[in-house]
PDB file of N, CA, C and O in Angstrom:
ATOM      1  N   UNK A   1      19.521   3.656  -2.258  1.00  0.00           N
ATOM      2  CA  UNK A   1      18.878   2.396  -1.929  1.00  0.00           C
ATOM      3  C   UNK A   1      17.943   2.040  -3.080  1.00  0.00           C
ATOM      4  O   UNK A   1      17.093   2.863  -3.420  1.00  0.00           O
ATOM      5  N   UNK A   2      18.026   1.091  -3.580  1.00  0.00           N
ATOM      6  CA  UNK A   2      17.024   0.428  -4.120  1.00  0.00           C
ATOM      7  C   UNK A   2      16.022  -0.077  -3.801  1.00  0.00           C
ATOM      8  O   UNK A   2      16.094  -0.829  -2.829  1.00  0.00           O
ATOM      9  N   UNK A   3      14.682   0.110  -4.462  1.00  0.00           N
ATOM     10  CA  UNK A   3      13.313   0.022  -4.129  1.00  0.00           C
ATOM     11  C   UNK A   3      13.177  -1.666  -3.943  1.00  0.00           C
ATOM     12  O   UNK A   3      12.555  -2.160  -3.003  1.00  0.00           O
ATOM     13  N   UNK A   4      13.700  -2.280  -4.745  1.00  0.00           N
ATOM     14  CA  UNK A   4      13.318  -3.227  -4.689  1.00  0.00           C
ATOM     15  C   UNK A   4      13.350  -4.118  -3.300  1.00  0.00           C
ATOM     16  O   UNK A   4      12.650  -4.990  -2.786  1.00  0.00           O
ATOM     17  N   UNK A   5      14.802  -3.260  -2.924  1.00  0.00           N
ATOM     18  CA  UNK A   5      15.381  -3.883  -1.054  1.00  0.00           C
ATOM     19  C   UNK A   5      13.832  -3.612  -0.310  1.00  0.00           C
ATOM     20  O   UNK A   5      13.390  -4.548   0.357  1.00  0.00           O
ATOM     21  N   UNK A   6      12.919  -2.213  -0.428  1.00  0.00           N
ATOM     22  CA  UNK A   6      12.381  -2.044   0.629  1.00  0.00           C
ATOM     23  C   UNK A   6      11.546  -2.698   0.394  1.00  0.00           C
ATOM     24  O   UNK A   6      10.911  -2.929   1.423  1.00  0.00           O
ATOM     25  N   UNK A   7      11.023  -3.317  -0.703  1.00  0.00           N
ATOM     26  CA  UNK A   7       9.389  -4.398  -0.849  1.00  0.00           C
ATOM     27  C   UNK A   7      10.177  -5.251  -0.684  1.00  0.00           C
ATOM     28  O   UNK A   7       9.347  -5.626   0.145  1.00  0.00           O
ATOM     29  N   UNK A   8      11.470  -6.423  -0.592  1.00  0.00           N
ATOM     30  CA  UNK A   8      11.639  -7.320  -0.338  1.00  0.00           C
ATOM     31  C   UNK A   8      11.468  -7.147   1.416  1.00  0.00           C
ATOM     32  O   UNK A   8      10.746  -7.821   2.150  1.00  0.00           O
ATOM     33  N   UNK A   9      12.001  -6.490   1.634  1.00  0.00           N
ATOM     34  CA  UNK A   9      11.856  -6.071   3.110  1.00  0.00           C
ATOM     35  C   UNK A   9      10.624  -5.760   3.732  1.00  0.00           C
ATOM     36  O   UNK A   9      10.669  -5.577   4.948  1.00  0.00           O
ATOM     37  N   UNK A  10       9.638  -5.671   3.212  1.00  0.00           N
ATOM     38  CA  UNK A  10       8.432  -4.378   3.665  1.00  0.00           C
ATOM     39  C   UNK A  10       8.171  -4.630   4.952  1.00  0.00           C
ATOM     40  O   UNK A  10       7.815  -3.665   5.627  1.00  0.00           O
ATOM     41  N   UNK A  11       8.287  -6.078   5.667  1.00  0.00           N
ATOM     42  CA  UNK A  11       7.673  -5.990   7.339  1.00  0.00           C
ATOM     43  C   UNK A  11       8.679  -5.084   8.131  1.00  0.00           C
ATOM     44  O   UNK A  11       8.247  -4.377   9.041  1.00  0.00           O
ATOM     45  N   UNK A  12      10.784  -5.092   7.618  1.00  0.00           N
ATOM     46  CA  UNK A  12      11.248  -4.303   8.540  1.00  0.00           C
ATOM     47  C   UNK A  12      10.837  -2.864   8.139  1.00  0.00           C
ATOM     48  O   UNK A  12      10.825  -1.994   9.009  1.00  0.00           O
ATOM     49  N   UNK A  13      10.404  -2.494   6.503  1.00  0.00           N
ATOM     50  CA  UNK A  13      10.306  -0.923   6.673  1.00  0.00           C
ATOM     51  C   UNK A  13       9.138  -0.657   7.473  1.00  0.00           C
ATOM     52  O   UNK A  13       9.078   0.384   8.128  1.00  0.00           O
ATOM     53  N   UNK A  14       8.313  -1.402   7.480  1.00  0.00           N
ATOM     54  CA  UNK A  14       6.606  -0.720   7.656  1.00  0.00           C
ATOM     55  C   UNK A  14       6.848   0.097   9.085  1.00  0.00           C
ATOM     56  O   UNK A  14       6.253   1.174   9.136  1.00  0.00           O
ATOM     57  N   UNK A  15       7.404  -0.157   9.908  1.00  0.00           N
ATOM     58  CA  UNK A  15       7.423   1.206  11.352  1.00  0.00           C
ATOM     59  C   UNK A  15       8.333   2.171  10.781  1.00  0.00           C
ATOM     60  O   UNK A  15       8.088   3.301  11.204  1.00  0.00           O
ATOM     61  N   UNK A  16       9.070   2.133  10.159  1.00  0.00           N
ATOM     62  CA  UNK A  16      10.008   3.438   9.747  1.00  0.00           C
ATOM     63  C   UNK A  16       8.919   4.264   8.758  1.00  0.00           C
ATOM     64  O   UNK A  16       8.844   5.493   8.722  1.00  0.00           O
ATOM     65  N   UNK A  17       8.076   3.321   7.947  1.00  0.00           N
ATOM     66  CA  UNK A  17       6.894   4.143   6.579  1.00  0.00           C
ATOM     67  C   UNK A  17       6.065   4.844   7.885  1.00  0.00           C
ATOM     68  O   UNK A  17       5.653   5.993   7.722  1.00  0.00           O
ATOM     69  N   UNK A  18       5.860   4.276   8.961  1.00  0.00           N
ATOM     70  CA  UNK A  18       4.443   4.353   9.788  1.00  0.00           C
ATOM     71  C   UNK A  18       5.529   6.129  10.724  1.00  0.00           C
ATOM     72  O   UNK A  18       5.060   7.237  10.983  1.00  0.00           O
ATOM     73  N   UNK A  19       6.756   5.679  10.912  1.00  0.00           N
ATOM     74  CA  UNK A  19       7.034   7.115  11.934  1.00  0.00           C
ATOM     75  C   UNK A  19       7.050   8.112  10.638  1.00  0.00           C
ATOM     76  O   UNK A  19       7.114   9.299  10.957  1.00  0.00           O
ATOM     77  N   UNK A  20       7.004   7.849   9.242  1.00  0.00           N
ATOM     78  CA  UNK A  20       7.169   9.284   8.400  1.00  0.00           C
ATOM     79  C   UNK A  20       5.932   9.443   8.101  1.00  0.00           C
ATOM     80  O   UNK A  20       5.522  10.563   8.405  1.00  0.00           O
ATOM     81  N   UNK A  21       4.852   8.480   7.423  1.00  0.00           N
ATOM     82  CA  UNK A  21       3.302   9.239   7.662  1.00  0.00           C
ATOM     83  C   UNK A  21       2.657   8.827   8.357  1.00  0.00           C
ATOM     84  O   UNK A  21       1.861   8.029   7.862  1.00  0.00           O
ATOM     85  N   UNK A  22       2.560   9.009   9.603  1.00  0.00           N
ATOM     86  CA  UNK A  22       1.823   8.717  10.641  1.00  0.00           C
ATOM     87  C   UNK A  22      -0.147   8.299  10.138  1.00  0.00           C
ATOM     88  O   UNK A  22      -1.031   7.514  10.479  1.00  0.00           O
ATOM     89  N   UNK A  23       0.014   9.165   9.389  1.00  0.00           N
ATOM     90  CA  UNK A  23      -1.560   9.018   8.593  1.00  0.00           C
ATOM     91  C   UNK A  23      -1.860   7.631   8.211  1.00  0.00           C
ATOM     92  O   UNK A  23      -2.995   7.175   8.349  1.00  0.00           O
ATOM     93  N   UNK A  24      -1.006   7.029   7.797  1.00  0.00           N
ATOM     94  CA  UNK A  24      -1.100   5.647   7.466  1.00  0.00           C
ATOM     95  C   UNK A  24      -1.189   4.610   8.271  1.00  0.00           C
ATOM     96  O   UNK A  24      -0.230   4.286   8.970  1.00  0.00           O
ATOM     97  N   UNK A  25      -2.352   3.943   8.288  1.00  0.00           N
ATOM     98  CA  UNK A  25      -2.713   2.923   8.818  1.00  0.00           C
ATOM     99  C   UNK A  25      -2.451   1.499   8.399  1.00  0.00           C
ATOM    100  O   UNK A  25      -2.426   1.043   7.256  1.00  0.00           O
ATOM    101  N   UNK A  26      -2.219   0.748   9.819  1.00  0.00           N
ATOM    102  CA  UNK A  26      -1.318  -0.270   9.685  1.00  0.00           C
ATOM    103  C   UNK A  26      -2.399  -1.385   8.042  1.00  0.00           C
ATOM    104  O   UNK A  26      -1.850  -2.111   7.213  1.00  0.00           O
ATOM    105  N   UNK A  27      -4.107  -1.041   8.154  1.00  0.00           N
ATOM    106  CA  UNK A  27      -4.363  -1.766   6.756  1.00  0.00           C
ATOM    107  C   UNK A  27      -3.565  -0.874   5.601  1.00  0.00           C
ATOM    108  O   UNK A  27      -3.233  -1.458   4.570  1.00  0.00           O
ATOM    109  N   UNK A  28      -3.336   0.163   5.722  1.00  0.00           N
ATOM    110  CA  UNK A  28      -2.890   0.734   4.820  1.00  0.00           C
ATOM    111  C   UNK A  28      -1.438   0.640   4.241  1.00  0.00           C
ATOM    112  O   UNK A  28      -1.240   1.017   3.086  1.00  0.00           O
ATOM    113  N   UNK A  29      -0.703   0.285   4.792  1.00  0.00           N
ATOM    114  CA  UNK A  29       0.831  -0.697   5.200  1.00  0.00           C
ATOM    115  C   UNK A  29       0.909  -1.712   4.673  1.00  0.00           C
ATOM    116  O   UNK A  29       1.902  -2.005   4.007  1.00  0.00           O
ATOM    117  N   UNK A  30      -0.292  -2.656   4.856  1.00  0.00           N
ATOM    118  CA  UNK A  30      -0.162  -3.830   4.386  1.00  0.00           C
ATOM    119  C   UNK A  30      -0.747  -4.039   3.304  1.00  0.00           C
ATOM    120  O   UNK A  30      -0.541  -5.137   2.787  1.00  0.00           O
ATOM    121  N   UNK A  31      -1.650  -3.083   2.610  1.00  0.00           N
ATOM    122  CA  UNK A  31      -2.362  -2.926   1.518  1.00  0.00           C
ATOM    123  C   UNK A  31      -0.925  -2.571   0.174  1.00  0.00           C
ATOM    124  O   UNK A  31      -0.953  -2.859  -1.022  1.00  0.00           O
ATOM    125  N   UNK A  32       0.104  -1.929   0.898  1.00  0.00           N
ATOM    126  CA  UNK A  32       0.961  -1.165   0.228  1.00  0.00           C
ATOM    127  C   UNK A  32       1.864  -2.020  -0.025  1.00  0.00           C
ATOM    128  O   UNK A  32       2.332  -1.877  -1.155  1.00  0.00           O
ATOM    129  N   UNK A  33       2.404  -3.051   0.711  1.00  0.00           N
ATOM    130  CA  UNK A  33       2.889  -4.147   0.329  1.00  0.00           C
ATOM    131  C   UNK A  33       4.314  -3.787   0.054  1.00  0.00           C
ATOM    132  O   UNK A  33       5.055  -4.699  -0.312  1.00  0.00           O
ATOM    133  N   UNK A  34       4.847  -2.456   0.195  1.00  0.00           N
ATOM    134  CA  UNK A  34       6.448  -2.274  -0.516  1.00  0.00           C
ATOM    135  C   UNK A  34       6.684  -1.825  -1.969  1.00  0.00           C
ATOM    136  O   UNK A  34       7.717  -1.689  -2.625  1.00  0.00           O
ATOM    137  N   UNK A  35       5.042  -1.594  -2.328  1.00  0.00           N
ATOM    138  CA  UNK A  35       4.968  -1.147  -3.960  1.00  0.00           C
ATOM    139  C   UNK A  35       4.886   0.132  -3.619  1.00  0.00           C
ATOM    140  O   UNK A  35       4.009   0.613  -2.901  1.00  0.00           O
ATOM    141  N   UNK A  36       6.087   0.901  -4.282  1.00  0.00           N
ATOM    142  CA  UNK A  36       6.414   2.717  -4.292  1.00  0.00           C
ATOM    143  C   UNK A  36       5.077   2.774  -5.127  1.00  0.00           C
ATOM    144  O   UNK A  36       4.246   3.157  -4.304  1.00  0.00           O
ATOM    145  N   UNK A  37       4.503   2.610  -6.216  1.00  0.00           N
ATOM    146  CA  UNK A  37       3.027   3.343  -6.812  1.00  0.00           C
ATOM    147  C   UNK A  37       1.773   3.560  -5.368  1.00  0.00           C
ATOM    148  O   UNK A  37       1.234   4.622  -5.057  1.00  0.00           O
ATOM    149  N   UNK A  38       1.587   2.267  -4.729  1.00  0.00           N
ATOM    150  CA  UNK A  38       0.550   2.464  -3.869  1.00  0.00           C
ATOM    151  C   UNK A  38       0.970   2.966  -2.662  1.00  0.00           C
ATOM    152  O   UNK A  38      -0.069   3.057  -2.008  1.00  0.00           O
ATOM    153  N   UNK A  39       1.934   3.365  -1.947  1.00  0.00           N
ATOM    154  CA  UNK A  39       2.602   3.744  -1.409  1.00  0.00           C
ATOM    155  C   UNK A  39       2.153   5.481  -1.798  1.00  0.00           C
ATOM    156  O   UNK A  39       1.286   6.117  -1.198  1.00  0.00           O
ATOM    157  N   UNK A  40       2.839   5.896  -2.730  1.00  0.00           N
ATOM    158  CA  UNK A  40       2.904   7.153  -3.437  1.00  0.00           C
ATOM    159  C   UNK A  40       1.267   7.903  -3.316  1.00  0.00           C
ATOM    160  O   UNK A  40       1.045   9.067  -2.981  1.00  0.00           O
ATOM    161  N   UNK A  41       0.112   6.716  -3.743  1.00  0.00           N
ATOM    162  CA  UNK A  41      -1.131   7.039  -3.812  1.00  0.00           C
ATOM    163  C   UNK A  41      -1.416   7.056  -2.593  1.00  0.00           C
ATOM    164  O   UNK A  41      -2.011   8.125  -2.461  1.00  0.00           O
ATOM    165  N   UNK A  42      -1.363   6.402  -1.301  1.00  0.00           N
ATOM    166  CA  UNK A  42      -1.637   5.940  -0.121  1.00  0.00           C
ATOM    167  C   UNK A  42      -1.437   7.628   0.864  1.00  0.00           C
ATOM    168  O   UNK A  42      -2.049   7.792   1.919  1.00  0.00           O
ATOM    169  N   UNK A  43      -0.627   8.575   0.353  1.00  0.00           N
ATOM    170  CA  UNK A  43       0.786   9.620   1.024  1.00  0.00           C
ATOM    171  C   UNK A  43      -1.149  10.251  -0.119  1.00  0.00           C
ATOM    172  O   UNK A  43      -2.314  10.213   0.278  1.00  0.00           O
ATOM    173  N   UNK A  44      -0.856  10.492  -0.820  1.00  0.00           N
ATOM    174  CA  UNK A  44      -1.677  11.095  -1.728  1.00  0.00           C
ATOM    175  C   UNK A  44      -2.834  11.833  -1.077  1.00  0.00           C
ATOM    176  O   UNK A  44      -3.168  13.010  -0.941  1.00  0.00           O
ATOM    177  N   UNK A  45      -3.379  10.447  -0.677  1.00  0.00           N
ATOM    178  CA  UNK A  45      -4.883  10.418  -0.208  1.00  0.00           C
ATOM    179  C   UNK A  45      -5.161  10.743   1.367  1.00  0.00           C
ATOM    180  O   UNK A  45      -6.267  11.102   1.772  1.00  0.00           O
ATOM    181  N   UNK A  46      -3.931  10.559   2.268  1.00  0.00           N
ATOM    182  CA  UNK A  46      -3.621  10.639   3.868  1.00  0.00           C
ATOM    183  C   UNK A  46      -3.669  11.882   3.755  1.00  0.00           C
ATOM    184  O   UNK A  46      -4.705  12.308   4.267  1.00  0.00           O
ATOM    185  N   UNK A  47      -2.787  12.979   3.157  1.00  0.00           N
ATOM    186  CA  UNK A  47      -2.446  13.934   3.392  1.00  0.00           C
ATOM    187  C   UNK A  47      -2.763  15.335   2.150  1.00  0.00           C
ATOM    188  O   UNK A  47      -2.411  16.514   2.191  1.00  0.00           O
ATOM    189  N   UNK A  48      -3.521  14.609   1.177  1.00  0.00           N
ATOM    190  CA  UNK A  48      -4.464  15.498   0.521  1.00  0.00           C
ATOM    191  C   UNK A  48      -3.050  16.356  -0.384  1.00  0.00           C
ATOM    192  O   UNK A  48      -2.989  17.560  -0.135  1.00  0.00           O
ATOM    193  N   UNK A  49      -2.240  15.946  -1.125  1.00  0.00           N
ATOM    194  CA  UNK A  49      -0.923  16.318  -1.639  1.00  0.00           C
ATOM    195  C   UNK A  49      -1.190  15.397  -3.214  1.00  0.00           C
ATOM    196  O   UNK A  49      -1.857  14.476  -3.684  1.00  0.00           O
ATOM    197  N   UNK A  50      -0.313  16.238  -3.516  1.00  0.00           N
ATOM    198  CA  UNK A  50      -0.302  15.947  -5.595  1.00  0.00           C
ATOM    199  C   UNK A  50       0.625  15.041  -5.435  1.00  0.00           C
ATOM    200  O   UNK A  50       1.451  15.065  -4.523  1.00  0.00           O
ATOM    201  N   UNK A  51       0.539  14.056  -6.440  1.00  0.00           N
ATOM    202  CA  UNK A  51       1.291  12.722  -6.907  1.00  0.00           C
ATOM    203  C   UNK A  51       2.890  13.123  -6.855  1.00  0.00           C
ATOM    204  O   UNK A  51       3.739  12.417  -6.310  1.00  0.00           O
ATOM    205  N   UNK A  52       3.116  14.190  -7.417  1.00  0.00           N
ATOM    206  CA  UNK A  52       4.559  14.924  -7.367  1.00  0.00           C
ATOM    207  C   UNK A  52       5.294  15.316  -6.278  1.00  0.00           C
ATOM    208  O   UNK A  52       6.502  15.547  -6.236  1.00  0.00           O
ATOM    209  N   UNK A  53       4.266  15.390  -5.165  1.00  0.00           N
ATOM    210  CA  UNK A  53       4.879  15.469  -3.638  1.00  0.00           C
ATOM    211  C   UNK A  53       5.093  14.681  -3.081  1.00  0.00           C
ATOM    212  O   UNK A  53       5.932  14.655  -2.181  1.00  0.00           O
ATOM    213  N   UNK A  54       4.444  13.845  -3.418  1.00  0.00           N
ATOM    214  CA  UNK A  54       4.305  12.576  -2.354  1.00  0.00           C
ATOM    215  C   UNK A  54       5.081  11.688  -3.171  1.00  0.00           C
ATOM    216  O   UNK A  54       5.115  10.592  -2.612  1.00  0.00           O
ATOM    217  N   UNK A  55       5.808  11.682  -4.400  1.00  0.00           N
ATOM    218  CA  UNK A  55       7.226  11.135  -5.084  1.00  0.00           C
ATOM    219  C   UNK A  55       8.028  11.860  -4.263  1.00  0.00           C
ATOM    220  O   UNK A  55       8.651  11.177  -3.451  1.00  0.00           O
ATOM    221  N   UNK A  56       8.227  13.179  -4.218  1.00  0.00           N
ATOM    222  CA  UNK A  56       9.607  14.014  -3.737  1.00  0.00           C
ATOM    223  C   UNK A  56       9.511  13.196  -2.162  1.00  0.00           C
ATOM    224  O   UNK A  56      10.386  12.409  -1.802  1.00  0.00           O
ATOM    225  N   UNK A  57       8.348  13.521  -1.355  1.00  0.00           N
ATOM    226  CA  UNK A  57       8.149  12.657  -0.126  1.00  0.00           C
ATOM    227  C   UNK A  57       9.239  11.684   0.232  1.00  0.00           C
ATOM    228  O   UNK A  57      10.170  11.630   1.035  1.00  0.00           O
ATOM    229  N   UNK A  58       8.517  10.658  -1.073  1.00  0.00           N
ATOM    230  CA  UNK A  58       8.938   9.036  -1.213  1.00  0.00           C
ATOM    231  C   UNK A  58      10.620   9.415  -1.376  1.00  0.00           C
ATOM    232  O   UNK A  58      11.374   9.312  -0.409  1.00  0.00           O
ATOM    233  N   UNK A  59      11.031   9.803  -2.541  1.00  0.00           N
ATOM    234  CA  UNK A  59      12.126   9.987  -2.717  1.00  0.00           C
ATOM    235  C   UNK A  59      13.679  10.353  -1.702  1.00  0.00           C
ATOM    236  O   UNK A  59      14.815   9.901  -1.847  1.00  0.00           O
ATOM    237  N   UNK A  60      13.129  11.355  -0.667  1.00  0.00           N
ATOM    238  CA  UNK A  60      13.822  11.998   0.331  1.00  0.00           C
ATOM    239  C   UNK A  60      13.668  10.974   1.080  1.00  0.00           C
ATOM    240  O   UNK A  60      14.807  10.549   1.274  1.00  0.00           O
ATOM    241  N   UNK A  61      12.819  10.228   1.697  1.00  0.00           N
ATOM    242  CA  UNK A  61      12.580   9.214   2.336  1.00  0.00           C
ATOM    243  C   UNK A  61      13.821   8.108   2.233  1.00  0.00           C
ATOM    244  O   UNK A  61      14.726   7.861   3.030  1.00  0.00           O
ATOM    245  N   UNK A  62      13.533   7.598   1.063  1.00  0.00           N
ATOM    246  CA  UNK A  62      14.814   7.168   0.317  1.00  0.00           C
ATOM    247  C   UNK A  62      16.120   6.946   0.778  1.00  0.00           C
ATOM    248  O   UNK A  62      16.810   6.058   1.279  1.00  0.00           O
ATOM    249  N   UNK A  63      16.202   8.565   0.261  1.00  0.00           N
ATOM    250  CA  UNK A  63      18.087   8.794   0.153  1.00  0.00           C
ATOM    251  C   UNK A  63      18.179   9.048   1.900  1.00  0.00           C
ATOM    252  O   UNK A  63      19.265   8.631   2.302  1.00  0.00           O
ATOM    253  N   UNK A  64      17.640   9.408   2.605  1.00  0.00           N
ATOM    254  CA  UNK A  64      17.449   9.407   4.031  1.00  0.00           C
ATOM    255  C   UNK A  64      17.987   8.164   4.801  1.00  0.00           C
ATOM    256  O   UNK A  64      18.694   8.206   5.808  1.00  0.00           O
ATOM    257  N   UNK A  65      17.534   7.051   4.159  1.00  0.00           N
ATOM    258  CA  UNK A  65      17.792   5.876   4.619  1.00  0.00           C
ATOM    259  C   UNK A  65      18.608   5.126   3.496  1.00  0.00           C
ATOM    260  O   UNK A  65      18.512   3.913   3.309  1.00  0.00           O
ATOM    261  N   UNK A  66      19.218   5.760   2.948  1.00  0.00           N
ATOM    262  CA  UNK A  66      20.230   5.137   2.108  1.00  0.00           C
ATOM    263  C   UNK A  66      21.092   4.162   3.167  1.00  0.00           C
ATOM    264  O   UNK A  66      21.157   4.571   4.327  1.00  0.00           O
ATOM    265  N   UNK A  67      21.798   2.821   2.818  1.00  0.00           N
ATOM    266  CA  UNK A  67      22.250   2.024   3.797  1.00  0.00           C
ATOM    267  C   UNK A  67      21.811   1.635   4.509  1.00  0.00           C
ATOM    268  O   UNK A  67      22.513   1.001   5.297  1.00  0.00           O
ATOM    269  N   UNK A  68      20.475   1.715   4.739  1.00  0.00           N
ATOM    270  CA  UNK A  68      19.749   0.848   5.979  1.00  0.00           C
ATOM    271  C   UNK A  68      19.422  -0.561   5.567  1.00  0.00           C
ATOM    272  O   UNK A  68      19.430  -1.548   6.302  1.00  0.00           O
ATOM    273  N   UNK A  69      19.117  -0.509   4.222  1.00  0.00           N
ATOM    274  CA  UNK A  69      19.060  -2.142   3.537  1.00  0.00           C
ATOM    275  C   UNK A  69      19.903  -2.504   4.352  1.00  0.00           C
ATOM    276  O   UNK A  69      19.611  -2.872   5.489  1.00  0.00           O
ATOM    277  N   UNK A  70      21.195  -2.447   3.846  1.00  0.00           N
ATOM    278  CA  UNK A  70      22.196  -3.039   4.502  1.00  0.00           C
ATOM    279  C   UNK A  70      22.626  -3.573   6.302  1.00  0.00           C
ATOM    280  O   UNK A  70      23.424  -4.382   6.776  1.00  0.00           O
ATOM    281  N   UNK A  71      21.545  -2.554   6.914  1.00  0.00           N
ATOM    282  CA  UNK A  71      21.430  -3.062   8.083  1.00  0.00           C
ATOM    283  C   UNK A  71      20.268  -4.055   8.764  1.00  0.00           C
ATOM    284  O   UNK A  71      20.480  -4.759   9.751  1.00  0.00           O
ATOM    285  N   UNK A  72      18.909  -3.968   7.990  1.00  0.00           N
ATOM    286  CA  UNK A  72      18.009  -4.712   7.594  1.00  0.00           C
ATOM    287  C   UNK A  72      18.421  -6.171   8.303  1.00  0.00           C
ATOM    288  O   UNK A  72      19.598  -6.511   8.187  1.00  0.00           O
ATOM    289  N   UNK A  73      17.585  -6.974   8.971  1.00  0.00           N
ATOM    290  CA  UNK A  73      17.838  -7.995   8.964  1.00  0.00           C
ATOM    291  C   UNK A  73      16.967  -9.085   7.968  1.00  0.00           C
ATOM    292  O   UNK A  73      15.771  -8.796   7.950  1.00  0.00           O
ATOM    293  N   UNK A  74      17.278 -10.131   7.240  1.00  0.00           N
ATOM    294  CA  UNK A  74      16.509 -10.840   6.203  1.00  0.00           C
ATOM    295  C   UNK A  74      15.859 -11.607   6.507  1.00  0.00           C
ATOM    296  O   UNK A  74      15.199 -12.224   5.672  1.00  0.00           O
TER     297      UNK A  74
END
């Protein structure tokens, strides 16, 4: 999946971001906007984890939902 699908998307991802870090608060969601950097920092700071985890995080996240763009409604 491409990143770009999930910030064009960000209102359908934000409950799927919210069931994987629960830590994240809905200002924190909307602060994040669908940008993987603040996103990445956001995972960072919730859960007290190095920039490199919270990529692998992001990443698995990802390929997890590979094809869901595609089910996405626009």
């Amino acid at each position: 999946m491409n990143w770009r699908i999930v910030e064009a998307n960000w209102e359908q991802f934000k409950s799927i971001v919210k069931e994987q870090w629960g830590h994240l608060t809905d200002d924190h969601l909307d602060m994040i906007a669908g940008k993987r950097e603040i996103l990445a920092g956001k995972i960072q700071e919730a859960y007290g984890i190095s920039k490199d985890e919270a990529e692998k995080q992001i990443e698995s996240f990802k390929e997890r939902h590979e094809g869901s763009d595609s089910k996405r409604p626009s």
